[in-house]
N, C-alpha and C positions, 0 to 999 in steps of 0.2 A: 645186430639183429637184421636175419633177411627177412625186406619186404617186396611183396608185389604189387604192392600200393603204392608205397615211396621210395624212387630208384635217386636215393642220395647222392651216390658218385655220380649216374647221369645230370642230375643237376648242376650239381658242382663243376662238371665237365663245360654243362652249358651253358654256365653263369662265364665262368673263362674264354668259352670260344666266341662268345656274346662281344665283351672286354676287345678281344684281339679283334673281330672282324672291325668294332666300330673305329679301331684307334689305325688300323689297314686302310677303312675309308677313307680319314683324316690324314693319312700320309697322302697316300694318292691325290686325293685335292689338290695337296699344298705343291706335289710334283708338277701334275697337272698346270695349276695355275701361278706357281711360281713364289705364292705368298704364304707365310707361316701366319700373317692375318688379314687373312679376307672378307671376312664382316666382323660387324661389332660382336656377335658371340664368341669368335676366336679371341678376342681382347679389348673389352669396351675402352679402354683410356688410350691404350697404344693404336684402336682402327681411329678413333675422333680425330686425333693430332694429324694422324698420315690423312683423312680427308680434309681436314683443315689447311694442311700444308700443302697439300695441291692443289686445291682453290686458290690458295695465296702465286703456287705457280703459276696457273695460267693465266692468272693477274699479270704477273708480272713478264710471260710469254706478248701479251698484249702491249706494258710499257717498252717490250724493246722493238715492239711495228712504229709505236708512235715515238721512241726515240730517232729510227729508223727514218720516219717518215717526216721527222725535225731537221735531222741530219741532211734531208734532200735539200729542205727548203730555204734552210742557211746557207747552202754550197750555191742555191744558183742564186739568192741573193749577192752571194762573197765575187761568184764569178761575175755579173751584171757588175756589180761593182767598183773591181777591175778593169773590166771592158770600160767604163765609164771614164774610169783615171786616163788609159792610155788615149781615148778620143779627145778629152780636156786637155793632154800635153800635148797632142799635134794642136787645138787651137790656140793653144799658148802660143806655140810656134811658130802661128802663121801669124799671128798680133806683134811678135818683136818682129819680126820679117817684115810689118808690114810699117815697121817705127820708122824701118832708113827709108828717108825721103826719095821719091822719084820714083816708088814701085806703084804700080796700079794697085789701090787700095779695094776696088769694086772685083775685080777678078781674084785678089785675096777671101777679099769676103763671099764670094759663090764657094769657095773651097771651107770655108768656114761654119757656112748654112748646110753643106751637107753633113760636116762631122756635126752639126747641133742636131739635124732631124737623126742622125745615128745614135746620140746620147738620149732622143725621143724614143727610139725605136727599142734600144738596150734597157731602158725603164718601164718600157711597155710590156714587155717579152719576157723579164726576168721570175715567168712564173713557176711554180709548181703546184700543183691540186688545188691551183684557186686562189692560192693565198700567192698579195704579189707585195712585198718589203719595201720597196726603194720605189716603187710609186702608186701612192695612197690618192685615199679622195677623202681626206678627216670629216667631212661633214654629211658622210653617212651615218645611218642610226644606228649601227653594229661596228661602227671604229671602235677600235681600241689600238689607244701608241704603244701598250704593251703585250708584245706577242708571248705567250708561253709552251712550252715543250715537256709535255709530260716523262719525268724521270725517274719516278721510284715508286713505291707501293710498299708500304710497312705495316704491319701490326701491333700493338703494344697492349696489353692488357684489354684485347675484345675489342680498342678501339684504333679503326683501319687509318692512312691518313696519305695523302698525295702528295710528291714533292715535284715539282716544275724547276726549269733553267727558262728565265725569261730572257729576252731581247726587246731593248729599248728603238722601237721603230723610229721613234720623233728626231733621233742620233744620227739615222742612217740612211732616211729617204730621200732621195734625189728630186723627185718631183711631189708635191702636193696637190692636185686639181681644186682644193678649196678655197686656200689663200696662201699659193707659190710658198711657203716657206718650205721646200726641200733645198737641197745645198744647190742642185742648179738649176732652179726655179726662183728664188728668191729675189727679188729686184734691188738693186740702187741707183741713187742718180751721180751723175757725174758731175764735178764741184763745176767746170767752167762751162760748159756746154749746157747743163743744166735736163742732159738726156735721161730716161730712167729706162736701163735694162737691168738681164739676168743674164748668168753665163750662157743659159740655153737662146737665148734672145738678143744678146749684143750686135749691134752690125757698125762695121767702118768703113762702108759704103764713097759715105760724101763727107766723112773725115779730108780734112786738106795739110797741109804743110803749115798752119801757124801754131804759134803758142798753144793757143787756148786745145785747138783738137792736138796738138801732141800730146798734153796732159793729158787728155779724157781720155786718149788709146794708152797713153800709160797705166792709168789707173782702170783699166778693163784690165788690163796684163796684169793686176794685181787682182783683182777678181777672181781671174779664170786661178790661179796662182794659189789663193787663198784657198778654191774651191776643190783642187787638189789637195792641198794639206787636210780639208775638214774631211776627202773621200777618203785618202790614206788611213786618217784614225778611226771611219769608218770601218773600213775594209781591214783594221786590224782587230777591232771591237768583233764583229766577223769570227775573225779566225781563230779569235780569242774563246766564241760562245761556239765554235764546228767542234775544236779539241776538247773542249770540257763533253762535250754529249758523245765524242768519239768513245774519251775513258769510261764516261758512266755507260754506253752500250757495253765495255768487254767488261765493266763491274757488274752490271745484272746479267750476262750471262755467267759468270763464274758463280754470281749469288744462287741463279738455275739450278745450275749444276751440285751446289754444296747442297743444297735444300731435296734435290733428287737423292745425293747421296744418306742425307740424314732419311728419309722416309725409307731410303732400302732396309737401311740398319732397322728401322722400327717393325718393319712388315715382311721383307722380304724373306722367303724361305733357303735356309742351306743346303743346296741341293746335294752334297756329299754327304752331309750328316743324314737329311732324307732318307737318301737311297741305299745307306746303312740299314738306316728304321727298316724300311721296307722290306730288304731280304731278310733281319729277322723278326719280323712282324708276318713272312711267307710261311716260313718256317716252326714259329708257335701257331698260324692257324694249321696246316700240316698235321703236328703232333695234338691239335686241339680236336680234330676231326676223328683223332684216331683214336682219341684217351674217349670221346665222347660212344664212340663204334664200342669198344668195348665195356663199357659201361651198358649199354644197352644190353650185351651180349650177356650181361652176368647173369638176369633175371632166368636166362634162358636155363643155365645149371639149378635152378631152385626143380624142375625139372626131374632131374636124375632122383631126387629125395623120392620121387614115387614111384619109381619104378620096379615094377617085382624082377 
């Protein structure tokens, strides 16, 4: 039936060319912006996760500044630390030097006060952003012997959780200002002479040539001695906690990186398959524009019926 009322094929034309424009907008978006879902109407469960998961990234963008920023403060620990051994083996060296009788003991020991105020200086110095390892003051109100290093960020069923690499200060410090218990801070006294130093502190000054002060400079040379071996396992505890936060830096970044690739897969759009869509999604609105021209065009032959 023709009507003048109801141009059906126009409809139908524009119910179709409706279809294509809106499904032409939706490619271009996704060209545009690169994602086949970019809000939650393009796919509420698939846009959740890929928000979800890149909050979780920049969490974890974050644990690798502060592994980053752990990593510093281990190294100039590790290196202070070092510095500290090699100043402790020349005092050593100048205490047996100064064992054979007939050396000036007092010109030894000016050579020995300055490598101590250097082993002062190297514990003073061994900072970074404030935080200083290897010489504490324990009896402030914010000590803590155990330092930690933020390393990981996970999620598990909604609930998030932190994981640290700590470092045992109390192991490691060289000097204490509260009560000397770093490794050369610590006092003893000497069995015969009855003196009470620390490596940082010892002097053999007015040591003489008898028995009694040859032991007591002996038993300093076992001291400074000892105090290298406890900086050694220091300084390998060190190097032990620098490598583990080295690996876990290049593990969250590859963790980064997997977690980037999973959201692309979730969200990201195919740009070859797109720009398929697209030249034939050009092409149906084209013949949509033109099925709908002529459809319009029909009404106009109901026309010719009345003509004499």
């Amino acid at each position: 039936m023709a009507s003048i009322k109801t141009n059906v094929s126009a409809m139908t034309a524009l119910q179709s060319l409706t279809t294509t424009m809106r499904m032409l907008d939706q490619t271009q978006t996704r060209i545009s912006t690169g994602y086949r879902v970019g809000t939650a109407e393009d796919n509420a469960a698939y846009w959740s996760i890929a928000t979800t998961m890149r909050s979780d990234n920049s969490a974890l963008s974050t644990v690798m500044d502060a592994l980053g920023l752990g990593a510093a403060t281990i190294d100039v620990s590790y290196t202070g630390m070092n510095s500290a051994i090699e100043a402790a083996k020349e005092i050593k060296n100048k205490l047996v030097a100064a064992r054979q009788p007939g050396l000036d003991r007092a010109k030894i020991q000016s050579e020995v006060a300055e490598l101590q105020r250097q082993l002062t200086s190297i514990g003073n110095t061994s900072v970074f952003s404030g935080e200083n390892w290897i010489s504490v003051d324990s009896s402030l109100p914010d000590y803590n012997p155990t330092k930690t290093v933020v390393a990981s960020f996970s999620r598990s069923g909604g609930s998030i959780s932190i994981g640290t690499i700590s470092v045992d200060v109390a192991g490691i410090k060289l000097f204490d200002a509260a009560d000397q218990s770093g490794i050369l801070d610590v006092e003893d006294t000497t069995t015969n002479g009855g003196v009470t130093y620390s490596v940082a502190t010892l002097d053999i000054s007015t040591l003489t040539n008898n028995d009694t002060d040859l032991q007591d400079l002996e038993q300093m040379i076992s001291w400074v001695d000892d105090a290298i071996g406890n900086m050694t396992t220091a300084a390998a505890n060190l190097g032990a906690v620098k490598q583990r936060v080295t690996l876990q830096q290049e593990f969250v970044k590859t963790l980064i990186d997997a977690i980037t690739r999973g959201i692309g897969t979730l969200v990201d759009a195919d740009m070859n398959e797109e720009s398929t869509r697209l030249q034939a999604l050009q092409v149906q609105q084209q013949l949509g524009v033109q099925s709908l021209s002529i459809a319009n065009q029909n009404s106009q032959s109901i026309l010719s019926l009345f003509r004499q």
